[in-house]
N, C-alpha and C positions, 0 to 999 in steps of 0.2 A: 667776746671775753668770757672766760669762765670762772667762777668766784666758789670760793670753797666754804662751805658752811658748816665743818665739823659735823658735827654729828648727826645733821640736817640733811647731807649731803655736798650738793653742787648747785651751783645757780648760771645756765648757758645765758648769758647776755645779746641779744640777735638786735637787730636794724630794725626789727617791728614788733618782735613781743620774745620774752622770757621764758625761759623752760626748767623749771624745778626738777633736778635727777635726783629722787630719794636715796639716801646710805640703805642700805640693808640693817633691817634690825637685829642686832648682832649682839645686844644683850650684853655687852661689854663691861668691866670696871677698869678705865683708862685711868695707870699710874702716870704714864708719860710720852706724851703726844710727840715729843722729838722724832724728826726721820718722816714721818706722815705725809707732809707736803712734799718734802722731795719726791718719796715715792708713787703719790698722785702724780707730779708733774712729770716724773721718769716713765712711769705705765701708761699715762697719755701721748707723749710723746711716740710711743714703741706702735702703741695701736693705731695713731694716726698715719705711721710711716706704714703699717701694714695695710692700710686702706681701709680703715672701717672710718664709717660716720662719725658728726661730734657727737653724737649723742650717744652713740653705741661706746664710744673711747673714752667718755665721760663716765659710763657707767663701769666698764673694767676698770679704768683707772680708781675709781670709788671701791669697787669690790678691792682690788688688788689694797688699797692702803689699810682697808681694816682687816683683810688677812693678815697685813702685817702687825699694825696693832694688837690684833689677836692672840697671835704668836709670840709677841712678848717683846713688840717693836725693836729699839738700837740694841738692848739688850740681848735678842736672841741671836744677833750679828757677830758677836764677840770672838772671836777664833775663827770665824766664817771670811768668805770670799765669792761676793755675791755675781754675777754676771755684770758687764757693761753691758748695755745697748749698741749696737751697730754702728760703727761712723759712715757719717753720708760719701761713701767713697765707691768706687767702683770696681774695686781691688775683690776678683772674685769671692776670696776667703772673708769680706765684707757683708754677706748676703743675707736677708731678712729669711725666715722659715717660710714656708709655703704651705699651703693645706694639703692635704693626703692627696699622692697621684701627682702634685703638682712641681715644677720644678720652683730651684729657690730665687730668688726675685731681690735684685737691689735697691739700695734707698734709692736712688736715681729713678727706678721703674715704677716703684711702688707712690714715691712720690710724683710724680708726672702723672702715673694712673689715676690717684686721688685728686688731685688740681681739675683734671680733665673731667670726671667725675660729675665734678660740683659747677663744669660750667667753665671753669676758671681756663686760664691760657698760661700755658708753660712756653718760656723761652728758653732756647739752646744757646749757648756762643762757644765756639772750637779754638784752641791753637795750641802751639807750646808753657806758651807762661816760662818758658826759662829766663831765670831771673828778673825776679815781677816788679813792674816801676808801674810810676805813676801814670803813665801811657795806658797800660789793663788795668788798673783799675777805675778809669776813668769810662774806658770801654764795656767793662764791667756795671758797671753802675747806672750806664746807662741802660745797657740793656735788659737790667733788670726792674727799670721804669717801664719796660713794654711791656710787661703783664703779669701774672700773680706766680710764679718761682722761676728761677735762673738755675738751670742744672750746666755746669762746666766740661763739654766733652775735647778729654784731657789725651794730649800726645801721650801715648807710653815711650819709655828708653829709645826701645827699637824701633819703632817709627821714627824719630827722631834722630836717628843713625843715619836710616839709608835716607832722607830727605837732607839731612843736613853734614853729617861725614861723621868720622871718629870723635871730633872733638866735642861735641855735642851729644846729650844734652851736658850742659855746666850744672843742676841740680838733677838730683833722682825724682821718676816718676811719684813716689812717695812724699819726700820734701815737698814739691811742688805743687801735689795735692792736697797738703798739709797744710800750706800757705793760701790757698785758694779760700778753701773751707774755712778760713781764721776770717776771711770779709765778710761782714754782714750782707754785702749784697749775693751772696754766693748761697744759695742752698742745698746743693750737690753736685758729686764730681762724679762722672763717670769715665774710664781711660780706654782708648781702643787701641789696639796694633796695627789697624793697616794704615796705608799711607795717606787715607780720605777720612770724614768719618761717614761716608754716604752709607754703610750698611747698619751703622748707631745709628743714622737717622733717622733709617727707617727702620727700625725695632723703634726705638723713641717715640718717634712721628710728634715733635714738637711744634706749637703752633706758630712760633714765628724762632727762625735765625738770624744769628748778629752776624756780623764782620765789620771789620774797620772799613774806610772809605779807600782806603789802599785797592782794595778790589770793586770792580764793576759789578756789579750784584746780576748783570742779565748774564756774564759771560759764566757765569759760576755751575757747577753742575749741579750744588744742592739744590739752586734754584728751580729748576725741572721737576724736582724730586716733592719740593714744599708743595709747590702748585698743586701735588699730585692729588692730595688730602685737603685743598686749601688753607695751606699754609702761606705763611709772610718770609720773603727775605727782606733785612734790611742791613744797611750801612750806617755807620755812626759814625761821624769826624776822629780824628787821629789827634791823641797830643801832640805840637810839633819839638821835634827835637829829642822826643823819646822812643828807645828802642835797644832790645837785649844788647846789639852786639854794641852800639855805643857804651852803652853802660858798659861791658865786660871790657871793653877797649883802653875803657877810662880807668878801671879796675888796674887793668894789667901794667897799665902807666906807673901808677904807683909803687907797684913793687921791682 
């Protein structure tokens, strides 16, 4: 937990002991502290997804809100149009900056990089998600009890095409990924083209993958793949009774 102390700074809250990140002394006369937090928790956010330390994303995010304070806070914003931060998507024009030389890097990489990092275990889980019921989300959720982030690697259109025919998919790669990211068990989405995602997984190299109980997890070829690196496959029970083309079946009934 990270606790804001104004003009003190920050306060990282750990499992074993505290860590004070001082403000810079900046000499200020604050008319109006409005905009401050958000921009500490917008600047940390950005740097944690670029991979730095808490302590290092504590400390930009601290420098970053009293530049803005400085500058003349909500006030200096007024006819301005500031940047969003990145959505966790995999939509290549999605892409975090990268340091000099290097190429640009997705919330998806960046995030899995960072997790892995610090120890932590990134889980993958694959499919379409056309037209999302309570069947994925339940899948979903589950598998994001298997360890510390859940990145979505998401069917693109075209994959979806030649697996499943013209009619398909029923939403856009976009909606779909939009709708993922809206669960809280979801931390990022990354979308491939081909018809597996065995070459995401290994750029990824996640430490455990999901799938439904639908499949045998030894006949699977990602399974091969996990092992490679010592990874996990696992299965997780199916809602019964739930599933896209039901749902769309039932859809089409009605009209």
């Amino acid at each position: 937990m990270v606790v804001t102390l104004a003009e003190r700074g920050a306060l990282i809250c750990g499992p074993e002991a505290d860590t004070h990140i001082a403000a810079p002394a900046a000499g200020l006369r604050i008319e109006d502290s409005c905009g401050a937090g958000d921009r500490f928790a917008a600047s940390l956010a950005v740097a944690l997804a670029a991979g730095h330390g808490l302590e290092k994303a504590v400390e930009a995010a601290i420098s970053s809100a009293v530049e803005f304070l400085g500058g003349g806070g909500v006030s200096s914003l007024e006819g301005s149009q500031a940047p969003l931060p990145p959505a966790a998507s995999g939509d290549s024009s999605q892409a975090l900056p990268a340091g000099e030389g290097e190429p640009e890097e997705s919330v998806a990489f960046a995030l899995g990089r960072r997790v892995q990092s610090t120890g932590g275990r990134v889980v993958a889980a694959g499919g379409c998600f056309d037209l999302l019921h309570a069947g994925h989300l339940r899948l979903l959720e589950a598998a994001r009890g298997l360890g510390d982030c859940l990145i979505v690697c998401l069917n693109s259109d075209e994959s979806i095409r030649r697996l499943k025919g013209d009619s398909r998919p029923l939403m856009s790669q976009a909606d779909r990924a939009d709708l993922l990211l809206g669960l809280s068990c979801v931390d990022a989405v990354e979308v491939f083209s081909e018809d597996t995602p065995e070459q995401l997984l290994k750029e990824l190299r996640p430490d455990v993958w999901v799938k439904g109980a639908d499949y045998d997890a030894e006949q699977l070829p990602e399974t091969a793949l996990l092992r490679g690196w010592g990874g996990d496959v696992v299965t997780v029970p199916l809602e019964p009774g739930r599933s896209t083309t039901g749902l769309a079946s039932a859809i089409a009934g009605l009209g």
